[in-house]
C-alpha positions in Angstrom: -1.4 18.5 14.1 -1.8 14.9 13.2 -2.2 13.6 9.8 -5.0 10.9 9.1 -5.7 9.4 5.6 -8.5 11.3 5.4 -5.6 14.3 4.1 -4.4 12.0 1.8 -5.9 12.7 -2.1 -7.6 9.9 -3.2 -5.7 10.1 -6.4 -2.3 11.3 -5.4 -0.3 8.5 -6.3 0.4 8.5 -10.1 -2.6 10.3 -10.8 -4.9 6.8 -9.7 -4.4 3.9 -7.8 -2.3 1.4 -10.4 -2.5 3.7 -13.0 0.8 3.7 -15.5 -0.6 4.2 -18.6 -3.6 5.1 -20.2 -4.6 1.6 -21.5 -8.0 1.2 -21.4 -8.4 -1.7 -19.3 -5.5 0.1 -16.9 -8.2 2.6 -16.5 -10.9 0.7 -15.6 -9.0 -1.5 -13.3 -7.2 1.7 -11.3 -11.2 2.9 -11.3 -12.5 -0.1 -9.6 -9.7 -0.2 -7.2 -10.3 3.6 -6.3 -13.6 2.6 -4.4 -11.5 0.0 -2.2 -8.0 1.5 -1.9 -8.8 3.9 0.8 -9.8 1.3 2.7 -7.0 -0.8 2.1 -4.7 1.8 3.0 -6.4 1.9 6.4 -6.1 -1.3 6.3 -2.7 -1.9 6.3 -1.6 0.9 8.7 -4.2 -0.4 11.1 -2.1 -3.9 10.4 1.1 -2.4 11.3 0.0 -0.1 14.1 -1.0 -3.9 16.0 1.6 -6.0 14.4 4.7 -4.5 13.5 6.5 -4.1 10.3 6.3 -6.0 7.2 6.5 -7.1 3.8 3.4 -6.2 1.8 3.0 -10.0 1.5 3.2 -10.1 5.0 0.6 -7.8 5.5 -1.5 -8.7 2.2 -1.5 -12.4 4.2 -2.5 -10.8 7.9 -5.2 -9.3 6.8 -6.5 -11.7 4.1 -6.2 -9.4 0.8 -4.5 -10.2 -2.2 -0.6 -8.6 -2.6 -2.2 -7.5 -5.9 -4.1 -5.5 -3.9 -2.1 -4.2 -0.8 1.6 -3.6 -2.5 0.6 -1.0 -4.9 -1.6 0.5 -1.5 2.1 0.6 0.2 3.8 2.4 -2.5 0.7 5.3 -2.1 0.9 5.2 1.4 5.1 5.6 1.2 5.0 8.3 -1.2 2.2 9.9 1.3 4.8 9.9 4.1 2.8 7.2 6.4 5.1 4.2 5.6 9.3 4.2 4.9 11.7 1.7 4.1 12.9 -0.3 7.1 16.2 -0.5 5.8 15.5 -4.5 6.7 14.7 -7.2 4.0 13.0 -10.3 3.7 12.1 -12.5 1.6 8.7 -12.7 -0.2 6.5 -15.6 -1.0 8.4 -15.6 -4.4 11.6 -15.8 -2.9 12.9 -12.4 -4.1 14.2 -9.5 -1.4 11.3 -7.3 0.0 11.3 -4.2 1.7 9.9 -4.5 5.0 8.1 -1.8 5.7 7.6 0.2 8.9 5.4 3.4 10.2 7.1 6.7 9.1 7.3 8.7 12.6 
């Protein structure tokens, strides 16, 4: 049987999207994202199913969303099994090392 996102929790990473502590103004944020992230997750596997593996700045760029946005969404969908680690890096638009990410098999 094959997964889809719609198996995925909605709040399975870290008990909400962006959620690390219980700040009030963490809260609202990771609230307002939780409309929009399962959307965005879709969103970037549908990237990578057409393009190929990348960098969540990469992808953030391909499909016109902010990385603010997308690499928190590829930490949820790693920890969800859809993504992994290419092993590869490359460099972000900060210059620092980046995974590049790929579709888990």
């Amino acid at each position: 049987m094959s997964r889809t996102l719609d198996d995925m929790p909605l709040f399975a990473y870290r008990g909400a999207p962006g959620v690390k502590s219980d700040d009030a103004t963490t809260l609202r944020a990771a609230l307002d994202m939780a409309g929009r992230a399962h959307y965005l997750r879709a969103a970037v596997l549908s990237d990578m199913k057409a393009n190929g593996p990348g960098t969540a700045d990469q992808i953030a760029r391909r499909i016109g969303e902010s990385i603010l946005a997308i690499r928190p969404r590829c930490s949820e969908l790693r920890a969800a099994g859809f993504i992994r680690d290419s092993g590869v890096r490359s460099r972000n638009d900060s210059g620092k090392s980046a995974i590049v990410w790929c579709l888990a098999p």
